[in-house]
KELUM-86459 format. One record per atom (N, C-alpha, C): y, x, z. Coordinates in pm, whole numbers, padded with zeros to 5 digits. Example, Ala and Ser with C-alpha at 12.3 -4.5 7.8 and 13.67 -1.06 7.14 Angstrom:
// residues 2
<r><north>-00569</north><east>01319</east><up>00780</up></r>
<r><north>-00450</north><east>01230</east><up>00780</up></r>
<r><north>-00330</north><east>01320</east><up>00780</up></r>
<r><north>-00225</north><east>01285</east><up>00708</up></r>
<r><north>-00106</north><east>01367</east><up>00714</up></r>
<r><north>00003</north><east>01290</east><up>00787</up></r>
// end
This chain:
// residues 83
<r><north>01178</north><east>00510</east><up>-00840</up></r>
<r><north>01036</north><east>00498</east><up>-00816</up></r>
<r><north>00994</north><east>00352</east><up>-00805</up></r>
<r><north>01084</north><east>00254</east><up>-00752</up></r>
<r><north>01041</north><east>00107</east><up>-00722</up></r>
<r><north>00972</north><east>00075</east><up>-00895</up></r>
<r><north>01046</north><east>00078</east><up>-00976</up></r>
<r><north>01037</north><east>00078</east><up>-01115</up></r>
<r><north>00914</north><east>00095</east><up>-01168</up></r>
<r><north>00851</north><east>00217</east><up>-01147</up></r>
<r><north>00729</north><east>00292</east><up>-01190</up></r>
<r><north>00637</north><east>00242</east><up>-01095</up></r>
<r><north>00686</north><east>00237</east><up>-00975</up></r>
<r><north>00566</north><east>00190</east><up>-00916</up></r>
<r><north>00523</north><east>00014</east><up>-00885</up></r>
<r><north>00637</north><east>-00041</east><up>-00947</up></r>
<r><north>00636</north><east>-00157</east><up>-00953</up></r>
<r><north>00664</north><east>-00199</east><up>-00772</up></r>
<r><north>00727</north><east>-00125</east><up>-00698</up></r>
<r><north>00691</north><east>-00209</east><up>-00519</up></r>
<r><north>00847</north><east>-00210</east><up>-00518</up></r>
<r><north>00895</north><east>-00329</east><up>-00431</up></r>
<r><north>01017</north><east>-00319</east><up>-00402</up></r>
<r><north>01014</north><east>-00202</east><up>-00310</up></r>
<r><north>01228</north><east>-00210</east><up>-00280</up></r>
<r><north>01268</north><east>-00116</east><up>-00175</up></r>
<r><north>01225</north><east>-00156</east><up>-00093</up></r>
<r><north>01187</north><east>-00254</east><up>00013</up></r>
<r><north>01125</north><east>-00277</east><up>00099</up></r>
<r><north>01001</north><east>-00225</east><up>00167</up></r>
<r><north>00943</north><east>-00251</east><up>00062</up></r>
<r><north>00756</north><east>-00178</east><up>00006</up></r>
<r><north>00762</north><east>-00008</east><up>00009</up></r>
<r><north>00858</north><east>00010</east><up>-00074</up></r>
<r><north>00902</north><east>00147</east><up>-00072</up></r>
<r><north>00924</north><east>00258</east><up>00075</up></r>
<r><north>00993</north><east>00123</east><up>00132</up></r>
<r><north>01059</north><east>00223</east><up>00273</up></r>
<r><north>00955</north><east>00172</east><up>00328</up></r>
<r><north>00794</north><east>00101</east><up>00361</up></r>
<r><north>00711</north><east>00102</east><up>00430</up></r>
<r><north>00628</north><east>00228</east><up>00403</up></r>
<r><north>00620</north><east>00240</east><up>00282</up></r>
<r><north>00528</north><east>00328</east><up>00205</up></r>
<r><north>00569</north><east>00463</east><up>00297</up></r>
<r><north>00689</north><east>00476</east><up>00209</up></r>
<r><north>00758</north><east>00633</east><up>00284</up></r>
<r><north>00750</north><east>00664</east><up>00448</up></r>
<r><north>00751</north><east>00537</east><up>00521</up></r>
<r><north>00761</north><east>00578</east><up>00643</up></r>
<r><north>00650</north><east>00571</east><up>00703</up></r>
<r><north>00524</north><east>00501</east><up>00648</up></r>
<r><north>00374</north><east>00499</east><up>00684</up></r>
<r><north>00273</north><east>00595</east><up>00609</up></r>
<r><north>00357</north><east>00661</east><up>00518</up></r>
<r><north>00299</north><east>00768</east><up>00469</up></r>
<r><north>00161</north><east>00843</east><up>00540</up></r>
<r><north>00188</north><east>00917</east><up>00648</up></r>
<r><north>00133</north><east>00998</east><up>00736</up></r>
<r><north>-00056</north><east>00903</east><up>00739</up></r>
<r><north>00019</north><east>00780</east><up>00794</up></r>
<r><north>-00112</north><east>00700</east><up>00814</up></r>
<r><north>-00193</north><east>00660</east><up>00716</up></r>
<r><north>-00120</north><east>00637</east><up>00546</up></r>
<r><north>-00220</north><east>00624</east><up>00476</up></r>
<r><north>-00279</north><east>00738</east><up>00439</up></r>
<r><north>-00244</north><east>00848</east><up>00448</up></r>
<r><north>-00354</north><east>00979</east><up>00425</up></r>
<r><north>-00424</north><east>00980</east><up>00517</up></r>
<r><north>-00462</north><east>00965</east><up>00618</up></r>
<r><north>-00491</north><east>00956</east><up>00754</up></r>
<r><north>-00606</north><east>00870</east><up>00708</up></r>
<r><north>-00574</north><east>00753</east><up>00663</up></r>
<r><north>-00679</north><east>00649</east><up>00669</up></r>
<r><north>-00766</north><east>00672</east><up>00481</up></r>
<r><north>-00710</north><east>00724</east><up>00397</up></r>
<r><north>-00800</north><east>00766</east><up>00294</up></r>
<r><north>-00838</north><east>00876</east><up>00312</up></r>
<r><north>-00801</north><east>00964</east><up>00368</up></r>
<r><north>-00920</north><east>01086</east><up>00399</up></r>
<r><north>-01054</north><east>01092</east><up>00459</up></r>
<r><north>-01031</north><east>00979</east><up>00589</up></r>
<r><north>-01124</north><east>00937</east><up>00686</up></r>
<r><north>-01200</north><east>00823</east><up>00597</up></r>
<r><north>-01183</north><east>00806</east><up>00565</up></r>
<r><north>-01274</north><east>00718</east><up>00470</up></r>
<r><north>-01315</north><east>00747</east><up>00322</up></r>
<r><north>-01280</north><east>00908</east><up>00239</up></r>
<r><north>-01291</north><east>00940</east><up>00177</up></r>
<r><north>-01276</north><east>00867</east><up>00031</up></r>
<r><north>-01136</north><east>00789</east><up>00042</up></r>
<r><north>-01120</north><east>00713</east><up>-00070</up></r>
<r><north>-01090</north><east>00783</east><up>-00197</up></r>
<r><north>-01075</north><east>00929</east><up>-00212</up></r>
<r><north>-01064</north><east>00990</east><up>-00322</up></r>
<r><north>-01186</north><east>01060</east><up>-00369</up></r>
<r><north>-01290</north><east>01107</east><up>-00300</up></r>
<r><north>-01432</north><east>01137</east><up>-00341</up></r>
<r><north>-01496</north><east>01012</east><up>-00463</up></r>
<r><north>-01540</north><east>01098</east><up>-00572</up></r>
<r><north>-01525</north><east>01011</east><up>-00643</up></r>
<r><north>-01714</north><east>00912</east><up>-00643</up></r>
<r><north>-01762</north><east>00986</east><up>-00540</up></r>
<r><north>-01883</north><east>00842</east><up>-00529</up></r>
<r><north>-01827</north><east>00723</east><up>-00455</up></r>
<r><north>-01683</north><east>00770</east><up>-00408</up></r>
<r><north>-01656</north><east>00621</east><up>-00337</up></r>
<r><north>-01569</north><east>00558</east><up>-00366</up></r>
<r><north>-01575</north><east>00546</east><up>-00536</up></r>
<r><north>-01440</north><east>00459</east><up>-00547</up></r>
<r><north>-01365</north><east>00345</east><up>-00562</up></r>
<r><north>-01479</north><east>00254</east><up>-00517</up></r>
<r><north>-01397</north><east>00111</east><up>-00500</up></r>
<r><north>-01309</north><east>00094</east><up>-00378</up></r>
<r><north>-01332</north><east>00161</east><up>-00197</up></r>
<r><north>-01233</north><east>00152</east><up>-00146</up></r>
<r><north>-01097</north><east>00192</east><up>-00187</up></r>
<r><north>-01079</north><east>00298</east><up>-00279</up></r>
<r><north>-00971</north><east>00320</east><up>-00369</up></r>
<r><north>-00895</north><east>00246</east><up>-00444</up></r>
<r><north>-00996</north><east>00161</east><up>-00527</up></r>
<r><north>-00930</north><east>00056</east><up>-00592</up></r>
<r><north>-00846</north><east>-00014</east><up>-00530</up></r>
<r><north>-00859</north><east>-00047</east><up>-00386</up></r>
<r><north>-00771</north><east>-00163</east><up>-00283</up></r>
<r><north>-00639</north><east>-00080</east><up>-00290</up></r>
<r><north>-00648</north><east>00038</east><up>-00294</up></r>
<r><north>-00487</north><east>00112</east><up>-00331</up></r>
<r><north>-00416</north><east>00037</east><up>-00470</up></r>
<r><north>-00491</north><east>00012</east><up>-00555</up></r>
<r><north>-00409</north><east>-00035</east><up>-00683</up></r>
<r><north>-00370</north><east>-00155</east><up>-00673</up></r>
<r><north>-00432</north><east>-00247</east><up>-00625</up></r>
<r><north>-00413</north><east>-00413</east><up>-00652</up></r>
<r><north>-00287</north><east>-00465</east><up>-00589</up></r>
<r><north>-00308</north><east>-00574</east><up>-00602</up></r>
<r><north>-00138</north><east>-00648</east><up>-00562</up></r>
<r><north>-00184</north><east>-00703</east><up>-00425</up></r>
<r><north>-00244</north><east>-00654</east><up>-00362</up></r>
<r><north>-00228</north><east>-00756</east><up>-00215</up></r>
<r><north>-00230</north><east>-00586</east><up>-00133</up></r>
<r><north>-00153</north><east>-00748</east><up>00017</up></r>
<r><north>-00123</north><east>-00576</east><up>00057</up></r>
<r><north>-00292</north><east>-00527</east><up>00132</up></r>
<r><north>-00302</north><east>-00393</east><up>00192</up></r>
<r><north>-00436</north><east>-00390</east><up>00224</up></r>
<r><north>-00434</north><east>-00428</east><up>00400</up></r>
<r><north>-00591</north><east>-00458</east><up>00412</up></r>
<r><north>-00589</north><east>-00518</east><up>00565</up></r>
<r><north>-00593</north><east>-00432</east><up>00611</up></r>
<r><north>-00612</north><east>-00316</east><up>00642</up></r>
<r><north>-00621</north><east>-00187</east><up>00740</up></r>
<r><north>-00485</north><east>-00194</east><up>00777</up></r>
<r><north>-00346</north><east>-00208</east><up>00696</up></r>
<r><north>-00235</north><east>-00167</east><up>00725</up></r>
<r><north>-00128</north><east>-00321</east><up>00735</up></r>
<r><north>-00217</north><east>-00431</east><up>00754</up></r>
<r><north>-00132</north><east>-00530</east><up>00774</up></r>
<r><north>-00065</north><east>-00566</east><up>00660</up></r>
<r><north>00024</north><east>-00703</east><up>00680</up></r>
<r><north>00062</north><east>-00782</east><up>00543</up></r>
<r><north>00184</north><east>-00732</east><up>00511</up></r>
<r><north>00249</north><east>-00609</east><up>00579</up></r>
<r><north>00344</north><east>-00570</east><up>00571</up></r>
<r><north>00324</north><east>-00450</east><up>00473</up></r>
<r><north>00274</north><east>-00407</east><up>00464</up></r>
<r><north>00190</north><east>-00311</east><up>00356</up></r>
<r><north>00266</north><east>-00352</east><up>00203</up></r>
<r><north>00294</north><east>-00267</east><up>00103</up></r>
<r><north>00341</north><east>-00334</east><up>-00002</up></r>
<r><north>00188</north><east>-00349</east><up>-00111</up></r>
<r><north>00176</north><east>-00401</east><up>-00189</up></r>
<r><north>00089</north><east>-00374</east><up>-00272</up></r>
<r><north>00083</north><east>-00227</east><up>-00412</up></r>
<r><north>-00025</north><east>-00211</east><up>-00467</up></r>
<r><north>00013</north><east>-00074</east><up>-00516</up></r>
<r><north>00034</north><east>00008</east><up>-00426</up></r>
<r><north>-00021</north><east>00038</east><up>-00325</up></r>
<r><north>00021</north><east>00153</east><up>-00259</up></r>
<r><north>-00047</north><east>00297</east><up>-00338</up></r>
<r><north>-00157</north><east>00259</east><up>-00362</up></r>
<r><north>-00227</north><east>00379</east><up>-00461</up></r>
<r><north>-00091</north><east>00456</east><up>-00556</up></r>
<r><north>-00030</north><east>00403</east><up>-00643</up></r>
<r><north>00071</north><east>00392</east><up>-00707</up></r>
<r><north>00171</north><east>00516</east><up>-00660</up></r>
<r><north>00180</north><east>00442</east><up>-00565</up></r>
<r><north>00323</north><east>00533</east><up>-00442</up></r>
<r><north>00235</north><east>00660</east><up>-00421</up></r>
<r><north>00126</north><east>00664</east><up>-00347</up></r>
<r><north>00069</north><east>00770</east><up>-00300</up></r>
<r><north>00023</north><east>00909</east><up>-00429</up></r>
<r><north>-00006</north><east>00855</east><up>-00563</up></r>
<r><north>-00032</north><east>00904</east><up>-00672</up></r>
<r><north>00121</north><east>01003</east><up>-00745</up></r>
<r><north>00193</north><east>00899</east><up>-00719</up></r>
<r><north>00321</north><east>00954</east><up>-00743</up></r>
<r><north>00383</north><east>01063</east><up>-00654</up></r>
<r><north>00369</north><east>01052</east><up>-00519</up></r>
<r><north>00406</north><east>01159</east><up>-00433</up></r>
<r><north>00299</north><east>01326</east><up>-00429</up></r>
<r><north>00192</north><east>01245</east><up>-00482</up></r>
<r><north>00107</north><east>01431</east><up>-00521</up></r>
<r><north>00180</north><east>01451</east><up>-00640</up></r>
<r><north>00179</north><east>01432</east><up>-00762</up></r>
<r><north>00261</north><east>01424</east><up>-00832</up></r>
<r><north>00412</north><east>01527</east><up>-00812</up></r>
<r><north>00446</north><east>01459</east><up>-00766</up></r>
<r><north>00579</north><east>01504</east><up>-00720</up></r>
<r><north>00598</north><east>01624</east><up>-00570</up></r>
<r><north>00516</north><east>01622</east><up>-00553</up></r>
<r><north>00481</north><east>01743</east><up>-00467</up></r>
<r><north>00416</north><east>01881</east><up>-00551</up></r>
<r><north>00328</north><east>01836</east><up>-00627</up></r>
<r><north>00271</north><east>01938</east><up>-00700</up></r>
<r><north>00413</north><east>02004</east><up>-00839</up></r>
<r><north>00513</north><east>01923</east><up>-00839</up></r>
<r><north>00591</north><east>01950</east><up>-00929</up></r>
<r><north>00705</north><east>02065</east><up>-00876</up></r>
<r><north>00725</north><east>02005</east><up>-00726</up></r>
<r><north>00821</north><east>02117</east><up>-00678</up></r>
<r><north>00739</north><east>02204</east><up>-00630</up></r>
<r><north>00615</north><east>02268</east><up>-00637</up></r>
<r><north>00590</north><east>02387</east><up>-00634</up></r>
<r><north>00533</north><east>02473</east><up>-00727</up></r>
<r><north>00542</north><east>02401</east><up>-00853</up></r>
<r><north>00522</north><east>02450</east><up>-00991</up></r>
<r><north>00657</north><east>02395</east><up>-01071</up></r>
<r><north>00739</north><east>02514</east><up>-01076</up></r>
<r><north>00895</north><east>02508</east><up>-01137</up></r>
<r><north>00890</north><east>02461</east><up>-01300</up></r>
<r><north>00738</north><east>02526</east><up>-01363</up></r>
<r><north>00742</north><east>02526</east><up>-01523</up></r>
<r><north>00676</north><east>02423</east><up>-01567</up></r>
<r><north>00638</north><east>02280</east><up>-01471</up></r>
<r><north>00579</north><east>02192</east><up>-01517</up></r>
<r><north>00731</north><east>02046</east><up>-01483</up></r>
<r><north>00715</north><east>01961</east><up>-01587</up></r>
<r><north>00801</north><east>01875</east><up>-01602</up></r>
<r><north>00746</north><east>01687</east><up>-01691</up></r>
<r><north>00804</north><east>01635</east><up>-01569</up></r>
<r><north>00749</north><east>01483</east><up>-01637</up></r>
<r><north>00704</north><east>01435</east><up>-01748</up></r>
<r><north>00732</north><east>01499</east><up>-01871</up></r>
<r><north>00702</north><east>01527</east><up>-01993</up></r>
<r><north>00590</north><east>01553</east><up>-02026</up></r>
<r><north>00555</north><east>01701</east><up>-01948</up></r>
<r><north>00443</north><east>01699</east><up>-01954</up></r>
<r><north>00298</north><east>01655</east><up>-01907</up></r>
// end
């Protein structure tokens, strides 16, 4: 995943273990509704975001995109990266 998502392991193991809080903090702020989508954008870019400190990797959008993704895959057996 570092690969695809371009974040180091570092970035990676923040991501994974702050998980909880960035849904937490894009729900409450409705960063996926799509009249609001420039706070969203701060998910894609290369800095890390200020809500979550400089420890934050950049791309977190990335990480978070990939884990629906990959959630929606193990509960649909007949869909595959490919497709």
């Amino acid at each position: 995943m570092t690969r695809f998502c371009s974040i180091t392991p570092e970035g990676l193991a923040w991501a994974g273990n702050n998980e909880g809080l960035v849904w937490a903090f894009m729900i409450k702020n409705e960063c996926s509704i799509p009249p609001n989508p420039p706070p969203f954008r701060n998910f894609l870019g290369e800095a890390p975001l200020p809500p979550f400190g400089k420890e934050s990797p950049p791309r977190l959008g990335w990480f978070t995109g990939y884990r629906i993704v990959e959630a929606y895959m193990q509960k649909n057996n007949d869909v595959s990266w490919s497709n």
